[in-house]
C-alpha positions in Angstrom: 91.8 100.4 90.9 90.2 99.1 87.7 91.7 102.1 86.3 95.0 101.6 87.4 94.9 104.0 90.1 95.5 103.7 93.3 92.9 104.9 96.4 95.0 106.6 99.4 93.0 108.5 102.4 94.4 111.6 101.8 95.8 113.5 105.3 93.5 111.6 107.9 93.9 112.9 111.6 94.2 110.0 113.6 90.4 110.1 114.6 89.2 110.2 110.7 91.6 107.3 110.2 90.4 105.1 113.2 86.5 106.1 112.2 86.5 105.4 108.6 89.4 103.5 107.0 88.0 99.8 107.3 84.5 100.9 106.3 86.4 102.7 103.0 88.8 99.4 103.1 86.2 97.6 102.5 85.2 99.8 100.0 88.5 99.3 97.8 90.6 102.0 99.6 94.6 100.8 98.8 96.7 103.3 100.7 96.7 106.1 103.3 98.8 109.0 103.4 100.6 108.5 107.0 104.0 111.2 106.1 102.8 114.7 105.9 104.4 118.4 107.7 101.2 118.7 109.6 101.5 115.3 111.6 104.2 114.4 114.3 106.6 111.9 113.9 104.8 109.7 116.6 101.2 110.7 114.3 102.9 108.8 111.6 104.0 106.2 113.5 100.4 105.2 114.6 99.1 105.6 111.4 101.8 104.1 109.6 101.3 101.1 111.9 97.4 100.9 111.7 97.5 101.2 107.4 99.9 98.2 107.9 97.5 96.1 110.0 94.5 97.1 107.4 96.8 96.1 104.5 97.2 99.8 103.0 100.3 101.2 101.5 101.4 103.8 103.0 102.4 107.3 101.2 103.3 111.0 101.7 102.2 114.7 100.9 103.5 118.2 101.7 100.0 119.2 102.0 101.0 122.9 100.5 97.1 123.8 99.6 97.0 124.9 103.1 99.3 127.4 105.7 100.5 124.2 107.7 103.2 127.0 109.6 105.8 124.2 110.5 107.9 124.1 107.0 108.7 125.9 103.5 108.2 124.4 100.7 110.8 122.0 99.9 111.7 121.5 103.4 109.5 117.8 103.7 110.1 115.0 101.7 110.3 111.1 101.7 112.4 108.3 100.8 111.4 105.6 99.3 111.8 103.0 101.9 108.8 104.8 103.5 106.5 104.4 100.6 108.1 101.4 98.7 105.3 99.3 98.9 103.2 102.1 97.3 105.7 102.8 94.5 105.8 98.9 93.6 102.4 98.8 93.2 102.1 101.5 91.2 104.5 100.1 89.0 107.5 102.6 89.6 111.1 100.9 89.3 113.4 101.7 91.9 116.8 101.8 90.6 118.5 102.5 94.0 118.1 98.5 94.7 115.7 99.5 97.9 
């Protein structure tokens, strides 16, 4: 963060995320990647909803450094209403008006 980066939990299962994210909260963590191919919709959910209480942005990989099986590349993606909050505090503009 002094740097002007931002610290995101890169692909936590839902056990990582519920065994370490307020001890790494507390250790300046910003954001945790809940969208990703590998997790279900309802995994995202749950971790989408338990960044929020925490205070984390939320943000979104393809995760393609690894066989994941359930989509090509190109086939996963996000919008920015899913990771606004991460785009406005890294600064990005959103043109789009969302």
């Amino acid at each position: 963060a002094e740097c002007g980066g931002i610290s995101v939990f890169a692909h936590p299962s839902l056990q990582e995320f519920e065994s370490m994210a307020c001890a790494l909260r507390r250790m300046g963590l910003m954001g945790a990647e809940v969208y990703s191919p590998r997790l279900t919709p309802a995994e995202s959910r749950t971790l989408e909803l338990k960044a929020g209480e925490l205070g984390l942005v939320t943000s979104g990989g393809s995760d393609w450094h690894y066989d994941s099986g359930r989509c090509k590349l190109g086939d996963f993606y996000l919008d920015t209403g899913q990771i606004h909050a991460f785009l406005d505090l890294a600064g990005v503009p959103l043109n789009n008006g969302t």
